[in-house]
C-alpha positions, 0 to 999 in steps of 0.5 A: 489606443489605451490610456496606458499606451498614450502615456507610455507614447507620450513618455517615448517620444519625449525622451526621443525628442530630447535625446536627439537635442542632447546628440546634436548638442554634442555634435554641433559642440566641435562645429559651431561656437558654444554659445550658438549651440542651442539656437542652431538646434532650436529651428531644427528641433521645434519642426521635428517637434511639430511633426511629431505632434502631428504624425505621432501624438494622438490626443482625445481631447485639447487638455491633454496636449497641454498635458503633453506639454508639462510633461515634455518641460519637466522631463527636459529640465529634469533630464538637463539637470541630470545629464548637463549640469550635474554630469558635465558640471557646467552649474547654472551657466547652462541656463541662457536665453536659448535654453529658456526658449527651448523650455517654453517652446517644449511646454507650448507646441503641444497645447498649440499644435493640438488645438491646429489638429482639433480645428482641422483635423478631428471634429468629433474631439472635445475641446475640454 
């Protein structure tokens, strides 16, 4: 796999990840209270994150994790910015306990998940 098709796998896959969060939101918006919204989906996302990690992200190396990983946050802050403070109007209300969860959560599962694959899964990877 190129570096170009890592990148492009990285940049799906977390749009992906967000999208599905970003549907569930709106689903769970008529279910359940609005302020539990974020820690209903946080179990939910965080194991279909670690499988993605593990099935669908291939790293050469453990640094590109973390790569993954400040990519990951950024593209959520962004695309939350975007589409639920400014499209939804809802300021900076959006931002509570859950939500800053999920932004440490989406930056350390990568570096985390990837250093589980280095020990157990690729001896010939490079730690640095």
């Amino acid at each position: 796999m190129s570096v170009q098709e890592k990148v492009k796998s990285m940049l799906i896959w977390g749009f992906i990840l967000w999208l599905i969060g970003y549907i569930a939101g709106f689903i769970l918006f008529f279910v359940v209270p609005k302020a539990y919204i974020g820690w209903v989906i946080t179990p939910f996302a965080t194991i279909l994150t670690i499988w993605v990690l593990i099935k669908k992200i291939k790293r050469p190396e453990l640094m590109c994790y973390f790569g993954t990983g400040l990519v990951w946050m950024l593209m959520a802050i962004a695309l939350d910015y975007l589409c639920i403070v400014k499209l939804l109007k809802t300021g900076t209300s959006y931002y509570k306990p859950d939500v800053l969860l999920y932004y440490v959560l989406t930056f350390v599962l990568p570096p985390v998940v990837g250093y589980w694959k280095y020990k157990n899964e690729s001896p010939k990877a490079k730690l640095f």
